[in-house]
C-alpha positions as CSV (number, residue, x, y, z in Angstrom):
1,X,-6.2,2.7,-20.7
2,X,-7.9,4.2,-18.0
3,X,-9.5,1.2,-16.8
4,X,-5.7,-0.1,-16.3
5,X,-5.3,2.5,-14.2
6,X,-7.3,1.5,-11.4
7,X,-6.1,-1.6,-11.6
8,X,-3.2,-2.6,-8.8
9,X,0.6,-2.4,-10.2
10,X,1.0,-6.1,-10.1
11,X,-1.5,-6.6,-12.7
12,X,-1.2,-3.5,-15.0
13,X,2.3,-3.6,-15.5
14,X,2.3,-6.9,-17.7
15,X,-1.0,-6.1,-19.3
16,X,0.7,-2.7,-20.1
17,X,4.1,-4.3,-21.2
18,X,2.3,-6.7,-23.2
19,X,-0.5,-4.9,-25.3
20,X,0.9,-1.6,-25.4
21,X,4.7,-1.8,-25.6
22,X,4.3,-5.5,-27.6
23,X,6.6,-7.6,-25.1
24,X,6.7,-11.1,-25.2
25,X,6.0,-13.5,-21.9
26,X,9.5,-14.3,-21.6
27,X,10.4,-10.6,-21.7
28,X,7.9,-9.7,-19.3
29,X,9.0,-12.2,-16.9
30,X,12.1,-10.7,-17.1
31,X,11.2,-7.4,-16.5
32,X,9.2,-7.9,-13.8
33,X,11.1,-11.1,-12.5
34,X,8.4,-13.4,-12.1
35,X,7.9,-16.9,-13.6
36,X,6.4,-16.4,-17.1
37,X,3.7,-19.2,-16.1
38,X,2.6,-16.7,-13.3
């Protein structure tokens, strides 16, 4: 987790939705309201 940290928001956030809280593409899209092919 600490690598994720230096990492810039745009990419943590879905790697951090998606590993650690277990949220699908399509939910992730919709969190962060981007395509889900993005």
């Amino acid at each position: 987790k600490q690598c994720l940290d230096e990492l810039e928001t745009k990419y943590r956030e879905p790697l951090i939705l998606y590993y650690f809280e277990h949220k699908s593409y399509r939910e992730i899209s919709d969190i962060l309201r981007i395509p889900a092919k993005t």
